[in-house]
OpenMM code with the backbone's topology and positions (N, CA, C; nanometers):
from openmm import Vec3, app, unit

residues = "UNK UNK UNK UNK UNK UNK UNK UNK UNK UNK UNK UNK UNK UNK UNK UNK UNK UNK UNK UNK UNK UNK UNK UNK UNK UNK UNK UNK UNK UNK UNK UNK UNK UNK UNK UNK UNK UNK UNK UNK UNK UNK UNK UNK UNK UNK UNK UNK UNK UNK UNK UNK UNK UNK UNK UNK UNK UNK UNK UNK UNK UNK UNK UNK UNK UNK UNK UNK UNK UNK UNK UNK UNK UNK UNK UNK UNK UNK UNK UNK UNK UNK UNK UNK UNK UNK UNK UNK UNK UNK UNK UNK UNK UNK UNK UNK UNK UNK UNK UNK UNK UNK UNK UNK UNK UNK UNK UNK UNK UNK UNK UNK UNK UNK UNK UNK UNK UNK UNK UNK UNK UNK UNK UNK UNK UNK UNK UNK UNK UNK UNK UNK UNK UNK UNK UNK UNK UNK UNK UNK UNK UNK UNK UNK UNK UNK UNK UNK UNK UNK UNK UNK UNK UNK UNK UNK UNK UNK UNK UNK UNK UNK UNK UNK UNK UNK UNK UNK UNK".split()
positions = [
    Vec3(0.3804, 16.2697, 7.1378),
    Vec3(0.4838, 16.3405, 7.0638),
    Vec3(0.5788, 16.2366, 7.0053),
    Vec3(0.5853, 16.2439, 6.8836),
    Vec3(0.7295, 16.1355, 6.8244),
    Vec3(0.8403, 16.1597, 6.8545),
    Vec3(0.8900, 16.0750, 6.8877),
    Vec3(1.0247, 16.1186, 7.0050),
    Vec3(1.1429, 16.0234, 6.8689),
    Vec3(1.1225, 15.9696, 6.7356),
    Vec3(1.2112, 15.8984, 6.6695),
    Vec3(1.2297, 15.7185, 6.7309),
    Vec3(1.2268, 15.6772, 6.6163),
    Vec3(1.2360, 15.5185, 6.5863),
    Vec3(1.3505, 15.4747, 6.6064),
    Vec3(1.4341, 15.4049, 6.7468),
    Vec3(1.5615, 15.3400, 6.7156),
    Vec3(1.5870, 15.2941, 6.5687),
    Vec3(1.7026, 15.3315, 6.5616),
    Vec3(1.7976, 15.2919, 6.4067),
    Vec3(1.8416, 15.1456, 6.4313),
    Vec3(1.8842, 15.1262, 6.5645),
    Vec3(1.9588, 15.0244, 6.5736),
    Vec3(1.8710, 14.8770, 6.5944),
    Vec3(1.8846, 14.7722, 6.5434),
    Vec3(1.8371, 14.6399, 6.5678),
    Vec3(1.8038, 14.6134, 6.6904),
    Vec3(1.8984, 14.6112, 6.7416),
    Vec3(1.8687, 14.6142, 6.8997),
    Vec3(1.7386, 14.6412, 6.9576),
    Vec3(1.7213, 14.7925, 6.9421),
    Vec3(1.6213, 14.8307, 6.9819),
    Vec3(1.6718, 14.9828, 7.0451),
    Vec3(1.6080, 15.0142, 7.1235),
    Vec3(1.6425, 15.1246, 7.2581),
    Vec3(1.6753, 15.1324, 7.3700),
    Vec3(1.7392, 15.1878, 7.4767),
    Vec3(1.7321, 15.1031, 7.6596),
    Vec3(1.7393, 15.2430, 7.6917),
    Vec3(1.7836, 15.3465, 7.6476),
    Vec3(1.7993, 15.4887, 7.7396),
    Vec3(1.6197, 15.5028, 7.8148),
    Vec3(1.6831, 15.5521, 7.9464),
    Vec3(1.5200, 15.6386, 7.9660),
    Vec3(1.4997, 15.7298, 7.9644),
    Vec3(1.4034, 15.8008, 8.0172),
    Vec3(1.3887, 15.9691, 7.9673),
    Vec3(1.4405, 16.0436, 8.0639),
    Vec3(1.4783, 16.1213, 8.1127),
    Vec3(1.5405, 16.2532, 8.2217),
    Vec3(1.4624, 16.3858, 8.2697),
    Vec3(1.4434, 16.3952, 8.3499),
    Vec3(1.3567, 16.5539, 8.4008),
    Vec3(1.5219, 16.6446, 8.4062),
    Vec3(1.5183, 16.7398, 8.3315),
    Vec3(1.5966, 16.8291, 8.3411),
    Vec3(1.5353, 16.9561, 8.3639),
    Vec3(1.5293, 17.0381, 8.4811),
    Vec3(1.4756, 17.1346, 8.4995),
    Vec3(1.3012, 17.1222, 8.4228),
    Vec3(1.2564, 17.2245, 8.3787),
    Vec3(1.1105, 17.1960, 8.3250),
    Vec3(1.0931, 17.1043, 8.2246),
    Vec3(1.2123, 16.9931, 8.1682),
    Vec3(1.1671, 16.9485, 8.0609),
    Vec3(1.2191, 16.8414, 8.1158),
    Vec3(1.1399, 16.7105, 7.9999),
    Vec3(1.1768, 16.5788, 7.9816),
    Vec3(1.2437, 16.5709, 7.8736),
    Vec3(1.3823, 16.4924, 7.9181),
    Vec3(1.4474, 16.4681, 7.7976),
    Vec3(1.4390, 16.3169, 7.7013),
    Vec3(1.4206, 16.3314, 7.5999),
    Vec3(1.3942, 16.2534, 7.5410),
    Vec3(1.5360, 16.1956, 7.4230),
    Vec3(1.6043, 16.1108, 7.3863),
    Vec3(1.6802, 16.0861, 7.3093),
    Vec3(1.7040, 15.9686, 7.2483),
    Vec3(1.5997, 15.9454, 7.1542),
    Vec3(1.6503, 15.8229, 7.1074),
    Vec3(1.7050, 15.8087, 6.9740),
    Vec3(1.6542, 15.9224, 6.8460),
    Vec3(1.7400, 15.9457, 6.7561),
    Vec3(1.8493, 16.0717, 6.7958),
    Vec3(1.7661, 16.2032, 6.7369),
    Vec3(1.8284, 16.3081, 6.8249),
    Vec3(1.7363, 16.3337, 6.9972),
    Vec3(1.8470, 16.4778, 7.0563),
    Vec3(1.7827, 16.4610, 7.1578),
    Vec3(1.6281, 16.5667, 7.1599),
    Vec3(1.5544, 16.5462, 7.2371),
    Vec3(1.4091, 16.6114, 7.2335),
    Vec3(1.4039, 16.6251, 7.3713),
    Vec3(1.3594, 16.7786, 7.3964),
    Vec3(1.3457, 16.8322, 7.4767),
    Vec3(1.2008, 16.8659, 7.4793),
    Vec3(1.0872, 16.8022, 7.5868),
    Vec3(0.9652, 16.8232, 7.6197),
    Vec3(0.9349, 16.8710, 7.7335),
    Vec3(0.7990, 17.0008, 7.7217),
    Vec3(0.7997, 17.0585, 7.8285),
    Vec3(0.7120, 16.9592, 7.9130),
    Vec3(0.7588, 16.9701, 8.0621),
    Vec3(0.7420, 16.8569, 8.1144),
    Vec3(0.5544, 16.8512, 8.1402),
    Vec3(0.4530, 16.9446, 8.1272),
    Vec3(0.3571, 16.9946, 8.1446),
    Vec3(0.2928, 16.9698, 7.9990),
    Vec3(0.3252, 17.0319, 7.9469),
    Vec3(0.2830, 17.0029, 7.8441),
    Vec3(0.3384, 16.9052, 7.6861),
    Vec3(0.4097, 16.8704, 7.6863),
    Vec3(0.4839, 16.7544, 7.6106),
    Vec3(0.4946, 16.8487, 7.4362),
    Vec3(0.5167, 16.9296, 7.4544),
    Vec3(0.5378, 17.0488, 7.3302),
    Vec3(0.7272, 17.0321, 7.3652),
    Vec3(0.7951, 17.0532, 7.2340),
    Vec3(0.9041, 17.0211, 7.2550),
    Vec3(0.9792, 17.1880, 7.2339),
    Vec3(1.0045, 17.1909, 7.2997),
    Vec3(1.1019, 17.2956, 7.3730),
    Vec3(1.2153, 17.3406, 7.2782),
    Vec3(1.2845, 17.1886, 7.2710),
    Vec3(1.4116, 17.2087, 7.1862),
    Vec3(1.4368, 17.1203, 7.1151),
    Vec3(1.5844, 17.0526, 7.0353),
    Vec3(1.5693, 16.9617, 6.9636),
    Vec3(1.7777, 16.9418, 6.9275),
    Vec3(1.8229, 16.8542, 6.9671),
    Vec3(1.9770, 16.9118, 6.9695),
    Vec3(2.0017, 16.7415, 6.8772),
    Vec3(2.1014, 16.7346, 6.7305),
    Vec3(2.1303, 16.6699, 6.6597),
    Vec3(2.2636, 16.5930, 6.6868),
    Vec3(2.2564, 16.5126, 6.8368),
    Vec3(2.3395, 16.4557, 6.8997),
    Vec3(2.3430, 16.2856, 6.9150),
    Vec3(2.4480, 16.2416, 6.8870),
    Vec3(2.4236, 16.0936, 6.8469),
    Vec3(2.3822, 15.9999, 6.9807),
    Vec3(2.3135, 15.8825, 6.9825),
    Vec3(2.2349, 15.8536, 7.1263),
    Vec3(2.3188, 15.7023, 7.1174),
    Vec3(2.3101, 15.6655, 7.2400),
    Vec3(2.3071, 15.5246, 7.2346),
    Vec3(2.2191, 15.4458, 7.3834),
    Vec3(2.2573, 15.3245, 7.3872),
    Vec3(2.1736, 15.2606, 7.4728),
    Vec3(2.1630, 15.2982, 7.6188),
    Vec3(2.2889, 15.3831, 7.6833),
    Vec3(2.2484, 15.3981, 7.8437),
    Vec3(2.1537, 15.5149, 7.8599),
    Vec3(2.1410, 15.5827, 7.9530),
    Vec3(2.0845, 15.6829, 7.9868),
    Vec3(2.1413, 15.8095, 8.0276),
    Vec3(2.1126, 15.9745, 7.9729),
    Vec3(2.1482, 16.0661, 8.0346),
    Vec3(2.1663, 16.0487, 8.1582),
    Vec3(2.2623, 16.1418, 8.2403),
    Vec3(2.2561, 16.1938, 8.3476),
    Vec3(2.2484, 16.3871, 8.3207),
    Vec3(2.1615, 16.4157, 8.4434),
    Vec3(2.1739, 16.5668, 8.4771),
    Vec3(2.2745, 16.6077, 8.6169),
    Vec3(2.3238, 16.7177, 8.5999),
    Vec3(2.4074, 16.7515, 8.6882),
    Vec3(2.3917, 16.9168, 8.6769),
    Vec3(2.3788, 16.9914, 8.7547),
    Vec3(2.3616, 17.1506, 8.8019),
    Vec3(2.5163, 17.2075, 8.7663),
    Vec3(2.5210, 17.2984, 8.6963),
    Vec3(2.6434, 17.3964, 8.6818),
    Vec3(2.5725, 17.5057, 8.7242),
    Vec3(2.5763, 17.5922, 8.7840),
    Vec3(2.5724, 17.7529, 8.8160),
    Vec3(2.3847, 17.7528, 8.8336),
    Vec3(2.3374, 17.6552, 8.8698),
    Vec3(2.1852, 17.6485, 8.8895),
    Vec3(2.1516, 17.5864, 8.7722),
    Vec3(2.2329, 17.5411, 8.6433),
    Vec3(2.1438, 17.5358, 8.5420),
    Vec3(2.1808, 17.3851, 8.5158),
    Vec3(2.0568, 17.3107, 8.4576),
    Vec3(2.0854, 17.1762, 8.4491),
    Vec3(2.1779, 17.1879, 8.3213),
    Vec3(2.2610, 17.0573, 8.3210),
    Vec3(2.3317, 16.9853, 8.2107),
    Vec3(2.3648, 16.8693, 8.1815),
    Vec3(2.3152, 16.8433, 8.0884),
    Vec3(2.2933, 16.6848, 8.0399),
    Vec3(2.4327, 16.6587, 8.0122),
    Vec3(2.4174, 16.5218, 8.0986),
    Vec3(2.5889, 16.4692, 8.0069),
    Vec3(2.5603, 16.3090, 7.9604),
    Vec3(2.5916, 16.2846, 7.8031),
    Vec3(2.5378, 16.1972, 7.7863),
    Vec3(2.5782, 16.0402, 7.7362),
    Vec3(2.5741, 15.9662, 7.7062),
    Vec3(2.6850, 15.8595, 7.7519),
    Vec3(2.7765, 15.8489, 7.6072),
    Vec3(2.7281, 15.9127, 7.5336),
    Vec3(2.8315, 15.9668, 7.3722),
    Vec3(2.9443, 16.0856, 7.4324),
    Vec3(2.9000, 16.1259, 7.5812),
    Vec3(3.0024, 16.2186, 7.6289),
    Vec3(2.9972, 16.3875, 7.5627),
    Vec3(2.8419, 16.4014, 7.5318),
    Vec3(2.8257, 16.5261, 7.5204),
    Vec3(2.7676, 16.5728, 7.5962),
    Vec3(2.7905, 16.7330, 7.6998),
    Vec3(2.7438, 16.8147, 7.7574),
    Vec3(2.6762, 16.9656, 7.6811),
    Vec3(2.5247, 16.8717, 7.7260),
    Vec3(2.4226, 16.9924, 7.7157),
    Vec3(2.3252, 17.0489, 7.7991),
    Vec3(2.3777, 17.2149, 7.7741),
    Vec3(2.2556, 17.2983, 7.8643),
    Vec3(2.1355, 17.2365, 7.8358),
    Vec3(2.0346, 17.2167, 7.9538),
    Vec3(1.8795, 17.1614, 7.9233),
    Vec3(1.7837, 17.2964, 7.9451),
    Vec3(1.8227, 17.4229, 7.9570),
    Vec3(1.7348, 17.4799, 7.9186),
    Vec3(1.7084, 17.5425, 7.7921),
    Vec3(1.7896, 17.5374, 7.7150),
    Vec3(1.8309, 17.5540, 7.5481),
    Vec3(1.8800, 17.4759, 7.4515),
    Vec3(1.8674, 17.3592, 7.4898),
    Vec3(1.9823, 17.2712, 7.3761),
    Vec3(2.1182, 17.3302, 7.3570),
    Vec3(2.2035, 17.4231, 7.4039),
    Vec3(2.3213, 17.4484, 7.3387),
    Vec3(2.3913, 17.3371, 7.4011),
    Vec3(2.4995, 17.2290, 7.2973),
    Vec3(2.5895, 17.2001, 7.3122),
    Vec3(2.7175, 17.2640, 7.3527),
    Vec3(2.7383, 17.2054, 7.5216),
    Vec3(2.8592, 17.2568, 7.5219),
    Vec3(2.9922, 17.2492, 7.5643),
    Vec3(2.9876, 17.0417, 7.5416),
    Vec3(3.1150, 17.0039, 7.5229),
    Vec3(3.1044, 16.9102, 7.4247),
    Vec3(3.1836, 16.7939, 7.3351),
    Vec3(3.1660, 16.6528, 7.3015),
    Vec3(3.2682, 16.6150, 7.3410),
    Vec3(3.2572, 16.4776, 7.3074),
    Vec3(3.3551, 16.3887, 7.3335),
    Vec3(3.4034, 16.3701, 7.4936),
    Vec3(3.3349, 16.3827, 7.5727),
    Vec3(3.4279, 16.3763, 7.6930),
    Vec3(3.4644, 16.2869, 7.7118),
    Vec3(3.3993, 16.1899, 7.7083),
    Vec3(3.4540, 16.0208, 7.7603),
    Vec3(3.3419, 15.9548, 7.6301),
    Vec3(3.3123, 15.8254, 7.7019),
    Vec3(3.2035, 15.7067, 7.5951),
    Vec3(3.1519, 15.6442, 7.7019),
    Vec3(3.0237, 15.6139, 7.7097),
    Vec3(2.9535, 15.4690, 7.7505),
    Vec3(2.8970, 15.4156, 7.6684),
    Vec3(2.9713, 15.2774, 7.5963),
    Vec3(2.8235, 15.2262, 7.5372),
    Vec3(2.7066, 15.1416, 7.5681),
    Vec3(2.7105, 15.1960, 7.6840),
    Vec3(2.5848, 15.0440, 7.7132),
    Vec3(2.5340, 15.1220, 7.8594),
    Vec3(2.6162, 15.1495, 7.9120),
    Vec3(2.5220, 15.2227, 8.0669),
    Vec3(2.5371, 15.3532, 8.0724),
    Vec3(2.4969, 15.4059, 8.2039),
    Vec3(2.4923, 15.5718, 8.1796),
    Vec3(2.6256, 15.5819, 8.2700),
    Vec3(2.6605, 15.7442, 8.2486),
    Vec3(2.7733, 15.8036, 8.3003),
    Vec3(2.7430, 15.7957, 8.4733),
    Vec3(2.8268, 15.8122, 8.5306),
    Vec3(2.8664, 15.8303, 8.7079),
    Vec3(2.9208, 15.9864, 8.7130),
    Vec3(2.7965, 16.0461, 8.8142),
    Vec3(2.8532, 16.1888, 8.8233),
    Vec3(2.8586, 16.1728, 9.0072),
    Vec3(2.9513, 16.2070, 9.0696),
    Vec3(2.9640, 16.2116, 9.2190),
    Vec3(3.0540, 16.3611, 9.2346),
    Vec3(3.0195, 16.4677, 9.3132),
    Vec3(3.1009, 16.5637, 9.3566),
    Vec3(3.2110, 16.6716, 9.2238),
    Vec3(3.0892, 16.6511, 9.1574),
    Vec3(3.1831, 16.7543, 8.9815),
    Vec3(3.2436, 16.6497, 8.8870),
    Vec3(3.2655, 16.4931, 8.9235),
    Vec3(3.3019, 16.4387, 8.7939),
    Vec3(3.2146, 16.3488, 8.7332),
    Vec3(3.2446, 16.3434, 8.6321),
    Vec3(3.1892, 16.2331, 8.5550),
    Vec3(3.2638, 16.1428, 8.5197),
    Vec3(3.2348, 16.0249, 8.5421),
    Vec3(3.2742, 15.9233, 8.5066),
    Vec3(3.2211, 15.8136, 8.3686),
    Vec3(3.3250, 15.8277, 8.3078),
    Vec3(3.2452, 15.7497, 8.1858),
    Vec3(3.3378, 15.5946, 8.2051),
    Vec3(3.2657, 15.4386, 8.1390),
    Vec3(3.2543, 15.3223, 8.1603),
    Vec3(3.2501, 15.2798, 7.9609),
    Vec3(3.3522, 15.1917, 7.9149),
    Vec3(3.3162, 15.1166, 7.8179),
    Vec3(3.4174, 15.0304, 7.8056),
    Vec3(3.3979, 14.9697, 7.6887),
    Vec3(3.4846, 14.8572, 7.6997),
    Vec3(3.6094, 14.8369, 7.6829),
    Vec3(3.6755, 14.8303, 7.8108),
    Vec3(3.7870, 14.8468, 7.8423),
    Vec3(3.8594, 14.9529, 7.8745),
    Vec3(3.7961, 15.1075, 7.8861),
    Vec3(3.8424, 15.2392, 7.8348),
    Vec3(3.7543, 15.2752, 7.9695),
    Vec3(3.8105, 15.3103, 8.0734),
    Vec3(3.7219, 15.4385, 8.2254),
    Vec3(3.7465, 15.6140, 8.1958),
    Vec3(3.7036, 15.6375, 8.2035),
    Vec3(3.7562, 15.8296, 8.2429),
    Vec3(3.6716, 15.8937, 8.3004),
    Vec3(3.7616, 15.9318, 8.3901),
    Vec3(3.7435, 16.0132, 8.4877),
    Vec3(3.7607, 16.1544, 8.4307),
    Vec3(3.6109, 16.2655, 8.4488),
    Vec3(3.6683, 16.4272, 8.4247),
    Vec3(3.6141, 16.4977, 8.5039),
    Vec3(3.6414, 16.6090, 8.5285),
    Vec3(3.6030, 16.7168, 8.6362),
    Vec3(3.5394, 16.7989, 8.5534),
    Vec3(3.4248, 16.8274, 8.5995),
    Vec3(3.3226, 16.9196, 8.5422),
    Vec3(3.3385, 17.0540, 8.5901),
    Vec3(3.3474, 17.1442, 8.4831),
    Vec3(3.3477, 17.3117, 8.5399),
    Vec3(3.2612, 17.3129, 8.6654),
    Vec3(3.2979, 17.4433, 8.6465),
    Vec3(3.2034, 17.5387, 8.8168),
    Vec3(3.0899, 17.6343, 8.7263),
    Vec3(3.1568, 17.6759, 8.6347),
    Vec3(3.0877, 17.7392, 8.5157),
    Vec3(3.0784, 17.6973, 8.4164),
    Vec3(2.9311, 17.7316, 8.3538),
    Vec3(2.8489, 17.7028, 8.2201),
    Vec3(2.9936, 17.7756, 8.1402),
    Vec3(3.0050, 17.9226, 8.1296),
    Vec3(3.1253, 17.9542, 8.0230),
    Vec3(3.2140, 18.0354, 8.1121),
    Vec3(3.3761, 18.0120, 8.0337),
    Vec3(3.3907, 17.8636, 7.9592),
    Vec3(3.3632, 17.7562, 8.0279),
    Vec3(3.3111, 17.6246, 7.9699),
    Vec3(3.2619, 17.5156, 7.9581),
    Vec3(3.3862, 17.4680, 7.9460),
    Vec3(3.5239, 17.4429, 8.1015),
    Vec3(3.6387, 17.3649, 7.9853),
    Vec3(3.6358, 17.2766, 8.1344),
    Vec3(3.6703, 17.1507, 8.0706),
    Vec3(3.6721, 17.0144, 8.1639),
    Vec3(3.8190, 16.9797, 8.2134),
    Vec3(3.8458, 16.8801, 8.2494),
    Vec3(4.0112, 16.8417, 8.3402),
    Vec3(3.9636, 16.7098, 8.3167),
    Vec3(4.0746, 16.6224, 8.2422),
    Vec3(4.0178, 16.5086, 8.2589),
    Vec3(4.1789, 16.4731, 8.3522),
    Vec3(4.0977, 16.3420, 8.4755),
    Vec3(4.1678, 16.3464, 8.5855),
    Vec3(4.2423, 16.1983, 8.5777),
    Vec3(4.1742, 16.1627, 8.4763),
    Vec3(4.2615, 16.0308, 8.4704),
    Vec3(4.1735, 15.9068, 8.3908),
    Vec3(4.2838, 15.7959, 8.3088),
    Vec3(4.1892, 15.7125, 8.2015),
    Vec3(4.2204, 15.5863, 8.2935),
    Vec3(4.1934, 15.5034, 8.2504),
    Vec3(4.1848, 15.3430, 8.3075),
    Vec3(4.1539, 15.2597, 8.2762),
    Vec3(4.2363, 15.1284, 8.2275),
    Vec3(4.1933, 15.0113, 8.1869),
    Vec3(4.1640, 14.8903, 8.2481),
    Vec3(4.0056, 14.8743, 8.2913),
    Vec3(3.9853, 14.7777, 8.3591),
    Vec3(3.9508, 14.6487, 8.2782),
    Vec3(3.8868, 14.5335, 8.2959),
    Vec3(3.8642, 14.4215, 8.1690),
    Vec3(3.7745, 14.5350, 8.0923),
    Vec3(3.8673, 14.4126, 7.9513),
    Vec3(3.7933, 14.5058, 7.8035),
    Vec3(3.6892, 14.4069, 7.8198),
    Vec3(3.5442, 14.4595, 7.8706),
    Vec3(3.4485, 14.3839, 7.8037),
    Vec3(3.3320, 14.4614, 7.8273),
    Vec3(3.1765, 14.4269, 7.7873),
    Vec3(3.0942, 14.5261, 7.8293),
    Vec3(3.0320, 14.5112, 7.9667),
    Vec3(3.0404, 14.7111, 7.9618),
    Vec3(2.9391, 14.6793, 8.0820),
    Vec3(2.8135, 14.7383, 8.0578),
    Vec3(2.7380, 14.6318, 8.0809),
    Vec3(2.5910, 14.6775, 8.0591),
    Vec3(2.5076, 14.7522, 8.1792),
    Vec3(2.5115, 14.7187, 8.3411),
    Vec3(2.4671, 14.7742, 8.3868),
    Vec3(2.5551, 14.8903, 8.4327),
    Vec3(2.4447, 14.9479, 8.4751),
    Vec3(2.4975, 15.1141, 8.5174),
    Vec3(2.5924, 15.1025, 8.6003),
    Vec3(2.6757, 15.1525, 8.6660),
    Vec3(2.7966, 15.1483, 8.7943),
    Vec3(2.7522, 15.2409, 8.8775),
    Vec3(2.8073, 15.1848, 8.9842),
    Vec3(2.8095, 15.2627, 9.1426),
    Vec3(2.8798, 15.3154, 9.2002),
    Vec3(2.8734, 15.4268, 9.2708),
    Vec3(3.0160, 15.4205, 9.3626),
    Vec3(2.9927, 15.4723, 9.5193),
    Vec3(3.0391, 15.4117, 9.6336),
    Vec3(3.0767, 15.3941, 9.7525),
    Vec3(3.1966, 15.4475, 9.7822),
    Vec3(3.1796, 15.5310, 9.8725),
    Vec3(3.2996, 15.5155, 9.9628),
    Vec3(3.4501, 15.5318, 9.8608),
    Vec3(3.4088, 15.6287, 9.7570),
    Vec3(3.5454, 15.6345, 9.6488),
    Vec3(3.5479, 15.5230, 9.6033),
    Vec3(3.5138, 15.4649, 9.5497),
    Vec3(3.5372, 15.3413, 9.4737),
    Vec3(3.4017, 15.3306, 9.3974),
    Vec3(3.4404, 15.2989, 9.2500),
    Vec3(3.3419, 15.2679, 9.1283),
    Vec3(3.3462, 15.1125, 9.1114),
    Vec3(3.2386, 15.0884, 9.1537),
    Vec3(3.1957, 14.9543, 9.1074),
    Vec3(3.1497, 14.9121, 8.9679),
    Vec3(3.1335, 14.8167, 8.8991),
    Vec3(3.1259, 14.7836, 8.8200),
    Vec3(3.1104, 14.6472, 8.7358),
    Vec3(2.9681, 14.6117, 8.6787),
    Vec3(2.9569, 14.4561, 8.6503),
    Vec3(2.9392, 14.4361, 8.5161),
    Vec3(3.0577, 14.3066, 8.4443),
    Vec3(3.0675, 14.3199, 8.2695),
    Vec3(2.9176, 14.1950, 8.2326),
    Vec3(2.8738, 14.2332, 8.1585),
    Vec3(2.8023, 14.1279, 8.0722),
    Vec3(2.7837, 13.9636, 8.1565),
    Vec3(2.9267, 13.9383, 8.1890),
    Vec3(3.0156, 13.7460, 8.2311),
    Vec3(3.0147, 13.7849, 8.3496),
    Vec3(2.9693, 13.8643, 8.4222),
    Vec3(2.9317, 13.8647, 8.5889),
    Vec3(3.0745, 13.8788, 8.6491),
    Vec3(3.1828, 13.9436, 8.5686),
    Vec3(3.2655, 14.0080, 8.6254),
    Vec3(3.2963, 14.1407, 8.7140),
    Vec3(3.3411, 14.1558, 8.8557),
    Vec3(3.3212, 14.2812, 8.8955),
    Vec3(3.4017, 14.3364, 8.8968),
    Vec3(3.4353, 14.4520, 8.8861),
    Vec3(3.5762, 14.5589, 8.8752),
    Vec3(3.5919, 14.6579, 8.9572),
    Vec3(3.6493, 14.6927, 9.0361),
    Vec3(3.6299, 14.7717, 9.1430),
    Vec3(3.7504, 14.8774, 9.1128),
    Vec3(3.7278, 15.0387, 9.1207),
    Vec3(3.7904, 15.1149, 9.0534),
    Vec3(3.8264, 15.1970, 9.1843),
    Vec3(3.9257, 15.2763, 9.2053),
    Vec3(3.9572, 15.4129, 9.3068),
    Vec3(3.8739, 15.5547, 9.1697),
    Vec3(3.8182, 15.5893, 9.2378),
    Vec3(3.7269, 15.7192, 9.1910),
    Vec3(3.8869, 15.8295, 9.1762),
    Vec3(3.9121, 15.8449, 9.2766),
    Vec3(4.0373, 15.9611, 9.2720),
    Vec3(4.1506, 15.9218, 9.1718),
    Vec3(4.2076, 15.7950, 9.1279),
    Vec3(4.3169, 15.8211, 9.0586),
    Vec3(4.3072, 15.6862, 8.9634),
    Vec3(4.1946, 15.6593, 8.9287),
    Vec3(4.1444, 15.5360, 8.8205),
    Vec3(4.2367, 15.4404, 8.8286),
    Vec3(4.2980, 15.4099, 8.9515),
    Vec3(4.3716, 15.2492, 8.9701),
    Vec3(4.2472, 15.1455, 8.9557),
    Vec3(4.2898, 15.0313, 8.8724),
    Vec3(4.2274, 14.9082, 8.8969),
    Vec3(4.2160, 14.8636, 9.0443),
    Vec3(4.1200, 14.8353, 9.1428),
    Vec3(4.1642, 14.7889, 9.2655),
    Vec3(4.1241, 14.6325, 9.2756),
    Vec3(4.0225, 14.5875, 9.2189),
    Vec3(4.0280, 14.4300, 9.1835),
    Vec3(3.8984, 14.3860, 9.1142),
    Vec3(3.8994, 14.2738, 9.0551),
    Vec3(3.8430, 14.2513, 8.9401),
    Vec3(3.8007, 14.0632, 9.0073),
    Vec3(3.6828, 14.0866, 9.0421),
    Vec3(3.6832, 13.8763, 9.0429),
    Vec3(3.4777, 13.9025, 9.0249),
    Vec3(3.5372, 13.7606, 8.9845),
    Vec3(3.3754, 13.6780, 8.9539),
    Vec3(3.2770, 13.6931, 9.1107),
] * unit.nanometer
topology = app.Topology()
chain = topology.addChain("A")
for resn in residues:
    res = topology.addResidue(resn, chain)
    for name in ("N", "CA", "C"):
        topology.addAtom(name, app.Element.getBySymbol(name[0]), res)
């Protein structure tokens, strides 16, 4: 199935996602394949970049949240947030209803509904840790978001109230 040609020089780095019966696919727009049969399901005209979806369950139903910070139902394509946060380079951090988005220089923290509708978010707090990229994905322990830039810098974040907690080589 043609899943679309990165635009960008670069190339591509997202991987694909099992969301409920389908594989998600996004490298121009997103493509929704049934996971059985690779017939595409759906097809949602959402801008991609290099990290990777995450899925997360609202009310039983999967929802993609994606590192452009759009939330979509995966059993229909409906879009049904944008903008929540940005990653450009790794995927979002979902632990216990939030998501956490990572870019350069810019954290946010948001709380994800309980319910598909309304679809309305809480964002719980922004944060400026070093402006630089982070390419790999982040972690988090024990309330705290880890985090490594490009220059092998680490940044260590409080999950609950996006304080910087320390930053060394």
């Amino acid at each position: 199935v043609p899943v679309g040609k990165p635009r960008s020089g670069y190339g591509h780095a997202a991987s694909p996602v099992l969301a409920g019966d389908n594989v998600i696919m996004h490298v121009t727009s997103m493509k929704a394949l049934d996971r059985l049969t690779g017939e595409v399901t759906w097809e949602a005209n959402l801008p991609c970049h290099w990290g990777t979806a995450v899925v997360v369950e609202i009310e039983d139903t999967p929802v993609i949240i994606t590192p452009k910070g759009d939330a979509v139902n995966a059993t229909d394509g409906t879009v049904l947030a944008r903008k929540l946060g940005n990653c450009n380079y790794c995927q979002p951090l979902i632990e216990d209803g939030v998501v956490y988005f990572l870019t350069d220089g810019l954290w946010r923290g948001v709380r994800l509904p309980e319910t598909i509708e309304p679809f309305e978010v809480e964002q719980l707090w922004e944060s400026q840790p070093q402006k630089e990229r982070y390419y790999g994905s982040p972690v988090i322990h024990e309330g705290i978001i880890y985090a490594v830039t490009r220059f092998q810098l680490l940044s260590a974040v409080d999950a609950a109230a996006g304080e910087v907690l320390y930053e060394q080589q």
